[in-house]
C-alpha positions in Angstrom: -38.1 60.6 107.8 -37.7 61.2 111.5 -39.0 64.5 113.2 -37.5 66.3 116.4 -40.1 66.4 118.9 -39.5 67.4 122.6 -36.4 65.6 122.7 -37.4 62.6 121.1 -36.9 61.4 117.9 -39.7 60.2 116.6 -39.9 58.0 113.0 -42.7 58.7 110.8 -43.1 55.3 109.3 -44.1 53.7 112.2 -47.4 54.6 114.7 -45.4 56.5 117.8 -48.1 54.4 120.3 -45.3 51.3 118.3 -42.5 53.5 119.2 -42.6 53.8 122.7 -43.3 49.8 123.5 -39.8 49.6 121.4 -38.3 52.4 123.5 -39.2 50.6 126.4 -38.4 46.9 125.3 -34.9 48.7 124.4 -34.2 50.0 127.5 -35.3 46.6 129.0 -33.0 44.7 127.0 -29.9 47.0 127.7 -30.8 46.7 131.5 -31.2 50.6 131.7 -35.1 49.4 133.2 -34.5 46.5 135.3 -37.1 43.7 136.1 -39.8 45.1 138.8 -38.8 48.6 138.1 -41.0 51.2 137.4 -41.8 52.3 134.1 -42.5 56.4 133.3 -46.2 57.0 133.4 -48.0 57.6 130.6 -48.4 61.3 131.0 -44.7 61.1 131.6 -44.3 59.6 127.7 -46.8 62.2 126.7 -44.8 65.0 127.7 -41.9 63.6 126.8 -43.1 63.1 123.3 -45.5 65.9 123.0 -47.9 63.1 122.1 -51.9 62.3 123.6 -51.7 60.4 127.0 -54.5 58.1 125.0 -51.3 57.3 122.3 -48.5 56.9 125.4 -51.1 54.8 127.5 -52.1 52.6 123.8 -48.2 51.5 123.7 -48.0 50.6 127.2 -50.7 48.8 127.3 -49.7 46.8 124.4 -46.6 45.7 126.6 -48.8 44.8 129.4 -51.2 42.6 126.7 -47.5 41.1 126.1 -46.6 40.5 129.8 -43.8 42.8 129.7 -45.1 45.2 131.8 -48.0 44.8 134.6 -50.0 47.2 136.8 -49.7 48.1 140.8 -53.3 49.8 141.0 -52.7 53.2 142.5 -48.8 53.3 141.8 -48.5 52.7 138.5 -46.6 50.1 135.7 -43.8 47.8 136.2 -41.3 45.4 134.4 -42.5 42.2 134.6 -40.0 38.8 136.3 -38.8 37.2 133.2 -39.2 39.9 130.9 -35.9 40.5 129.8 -35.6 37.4 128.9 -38.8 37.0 127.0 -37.9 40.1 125.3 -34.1 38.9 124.2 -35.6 35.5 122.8 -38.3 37.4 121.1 -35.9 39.5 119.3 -33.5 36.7 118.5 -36.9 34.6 117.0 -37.6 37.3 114.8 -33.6 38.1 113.7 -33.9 34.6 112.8 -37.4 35.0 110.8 -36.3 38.8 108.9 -32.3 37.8 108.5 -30.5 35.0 109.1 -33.5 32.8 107.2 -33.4 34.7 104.0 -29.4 35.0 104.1 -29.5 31.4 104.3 -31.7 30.9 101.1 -30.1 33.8 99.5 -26.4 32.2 99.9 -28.3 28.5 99.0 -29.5 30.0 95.0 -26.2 31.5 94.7 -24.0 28.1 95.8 -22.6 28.9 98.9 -22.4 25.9 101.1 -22.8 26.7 104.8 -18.8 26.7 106.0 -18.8 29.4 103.1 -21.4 31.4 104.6 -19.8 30.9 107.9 -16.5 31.7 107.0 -17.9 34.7 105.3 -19.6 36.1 108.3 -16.5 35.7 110.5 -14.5 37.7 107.8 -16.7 40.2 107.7 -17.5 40.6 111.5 -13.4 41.2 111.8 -13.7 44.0 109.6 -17.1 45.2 110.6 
């Protein structure tokens, strides 16, 4: 269930401190932040969501444990050289891992040889 909150949307199934690292890995991968740009502060997120600055500050943090984002003392948080990247392989590691893995074993029980699979896929990415 997601919840309206100070313009946000925020999803109750996952911890909003999650939320926010997403938001900001999103907005990294579609270019919107680019590479040594800065970041909103965390009282910035914690208006924005309505949320504690502990929670905002606990989900950028977790992106600069990751190396995503780093720290100019008295300035505040930037996107890290290379993080883009990082992030885009990342993703693609774990599409691979939650999707195209279990498709593949999924289309192996049922006898579908891979040129099926592929063939399927680019039929159904035509009419997608």
């Amino acid at each position: 269930m997601n919840q309206q909150t100070g313009g946000a949307v925020i999803d109750d199934g996952k911890p909003i401190f999650v939320q926010i690292a997403e938001q900001i890995e999103d907005d990294i991968i579609a270019g919107s932040l680019a590479e040594e740009s800065q970041v909103p502060s965390t009282n910035e997120f914690a208006a924005f969501y309505r949320i504690n600055p502990a929670t905002a500050g606990k989900g950028v943090n977790r992106l600069v444990d990751d190396g995503i984002l780093y720290k100019k003392r008295g300035i505040g948080m930037f996107v890290a050289e290379g993080a883009r990247a990082r992030l885009v392989q990342a993703r693609k590691d774990r599409f691979r891992d939650e999707f195209v893995r279990p498709l593949i074993a999924e289309a192996a029980k049922l006898g579908i040889d891979p040129d099926q699979l592929s063939e399927m896929i680019s039929t159904e990415g035509v009419t997608a």
